[in-house]
C-alpha positions, 0 to 999 in steps of 0.5 A: 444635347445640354443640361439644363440644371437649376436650383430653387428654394426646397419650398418651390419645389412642388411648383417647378414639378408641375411646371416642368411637367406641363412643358412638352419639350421636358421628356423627364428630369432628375430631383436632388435635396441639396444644400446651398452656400453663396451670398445670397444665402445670408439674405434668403428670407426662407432660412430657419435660425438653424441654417442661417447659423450653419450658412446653408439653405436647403435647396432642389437641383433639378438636372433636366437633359434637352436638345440644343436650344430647347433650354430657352423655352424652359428658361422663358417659363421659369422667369414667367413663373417668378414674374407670376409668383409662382416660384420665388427664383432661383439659379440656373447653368446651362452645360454641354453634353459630350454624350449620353444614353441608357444603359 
Protein backbone atom coordinates (compact mmCIF):
# COMPACT_ATOMS: atom_id res chain seq x y z
CA UNK A 1 0.00 0.00 0.00
CA UNK A 2 1.13 3.78 -0.46
CA UNK A 3 -0.05 7.08 0.43
CA UNK A 4 -0.39 9.39 -1.89
CA UNK A 5 -0.40 12.76 -0.35
CA UNK A 6 -0.95 16.20 -2.06
CA UNK A 7 -1.04 19.70 -1.48
CA UNK A 8 -3.47 22.40 -3.44
CA UNK A 9 -3.90 25.94 -2.96
CA UNK A 10 -7.32 25.92 -0.08
CA UNK A 11 -9.20 27.49 -3.33
CA UNK A 12 -8.74 24.51 -5.40
CA UNK A 13 -9.98 22.44 -2.73
CA UNK A 14 -13.54 22.02 -3.86
CA UNK A 15 -12.18 20.78 -7.21
CA UNK A 16 -9.82 18.06 -5.92
CA UNK A 17 -13.11 16.83 -3.70
CA UNK A 18 -14.93 16.32 -6.61
CA UNK A 19 -12.42 15.00 -8.87
CA UNK A 20 -11.13 12.42 -6.38
CA UNK A 21 -14.67 11.59 -5.82
CA UNK A 22 -15.53 10.48 -9.44
CA UNK A 23 -12.26 8.31 -9.47
CA UNK A 24 -13.12 4.58 -8.74
CA UNK A 25 -9.73 3.44 -7.60
CA UNK A 26 -10.01 6.30 -4.36
CA UNK A 27 -12.21 4.32 -1.61
CA UNK A 28 -11.84 7.56 0.37
CA UNK A 29 -9.26 10.38 1.90
CA UNK A 30 -8.51 12.73 4.35
CA UNK A 31 -8.64 16.57 4.25
CA UNK A 32 -6.31 19.05 6.08
CA UNK A 33 -6.20 23.16 6.44
CA UNK A 34 -2.55 23.34 6.48
CA UNK A 35 -0.33 26.09 6.07
CA UNK A 36 2.49 26.21 3.55
CA UNK A 37 6.22 28.09 3.26
CA UNK A 38 8.86 27.35 0.33
CA UNK A 39 9.77 29.39 -2.48
CA UNK A 40 7.15 29.15 -4.13
CA UNK A 41 5.06 30.71 -1.68
CA UNK A 42 6.71 34.45 -2.31
CA UNK A 43 5.43 33.88 -6.17
CA UNK A 44 1.88 32.43 -5.40
CA UNK A 45 -0.49 34.88 -6.81
CA UNK A 46 -3.46 33.73 -4.69
CA UNK A 47 -1.72 35.23 -1.51
CA UNK A 48 -3.39 37.95 0.43
CA UNK A 49 -0.85 41.03 1.81
CA UNK A 50 -1.46 39.38 5.29
CA UNK A 51 0.22 35.85 4.07
CA UNK A 52 2.73 37.12 2.04
CA UNK A 53 3.92 39.24 5.14
CA UNK A 54 4.01 36.10 7.35
CA UNK A 55 5.53 34.05 4.20
CA UNK A 56 2.68 31.16 4.57
CA UNK A 57 -0.17 30.18 2.14
CA UNK A 58 -3.15 28.69 3.15
CA UNK A 59 -3.08 25.19 1.51
CA UNK A 60 -5.43 21.56 1.46
CA UNK A 61 -3.50 18.26 2.37
CA UNK A 62 -4.98 15.53 1.09
CA UNK A 63 -3.80 11.93 2.51
CA UNK A 64 -5.23 9.41 0.20
CA UNK A 65 -4.17 5.44 1.02
CA UNK A 66 -4.01 3.39 -2.34
CA UNK A 67 -2.71 0.21 -3.64
CA UNK A 68 0.75 -0.08 -5.05
CA UNK A 69 0.58 1.43 -8.47
CA UNK A 70 -2.63 2.75 -8.37
CA UNK A 71 -1.04 6.32 -7.44
CA UNK A 72 -0.15 6.95 -11.27
CA UNK A 73 -4.00 6.88 -12.15
CA UNK A 74 -4.67 9.87 -9.56
CA UNK A 75 -1.26 11.61 -10.60
CA UNK A 76 -2.42 11.40 -14.56
CA UNK A 77 -6.00 13.09 -13.44
CA UNK A 78 -4.37 15.72 -11.56
CA UNK A 79 -2.20 16.94 -14.14
CA UNK A 80 -5.14 16.41 -16.39
CA UNK A 81 -7.07 18.70 -14.31
CA UNK A 82 -4.02 21.83 -14.27
CA UNK A 83 -3.75 21.28 -18.14
CA UNK A 84 -7.68 21.74 -18.12
CA UNK A 85 -7.91 24.79 -15.64
CA UNK A 86 -9.52 23.12 -13.37
CA UNK A 87 -7.06 23.11 -10.53
CA UNK A 88 -4.17 25.69 -10.37
CA UNK A 89 -1.30 23.01 -9.25
CA UNK A 90 0.10 21.70 -6.62
CA UNK A 91 2.57 19.48 -4.96
CA UNK A 92 2.52 15.81 -4.47
CA UNK A 93 4.59 12.80 -2.30
CA UNK A 94 4.08 9.40 -2.95
CA UNK A 95 5.04 7.13 0.58
CA UNK A 96 5.11 3.43 1.50
CA UNK A 97 3.01 2.16 3.86
CA UNK A 98 4.49 -0.37 6.27
CA UNK A 99 0.83 -1.34 7.44
CA UNK A 100 -2.42 -0.10 7.90
CA UNK A 101 -5.95 -1.16 9.20
CA UNK A 102 -9.19 -0.08 11.08
CA UNK A 103 -9.26 0.08 14.70
Amino acid sequence: MRCLTVLVHTDDAHELVRMLGRLPIVNGFTLMQVEGHGTEVEKDAFMASLDRALGTSPRTRVDIVLADGAESEVIESLNSAKTKGVIRGGYYWVAELAKEGRI
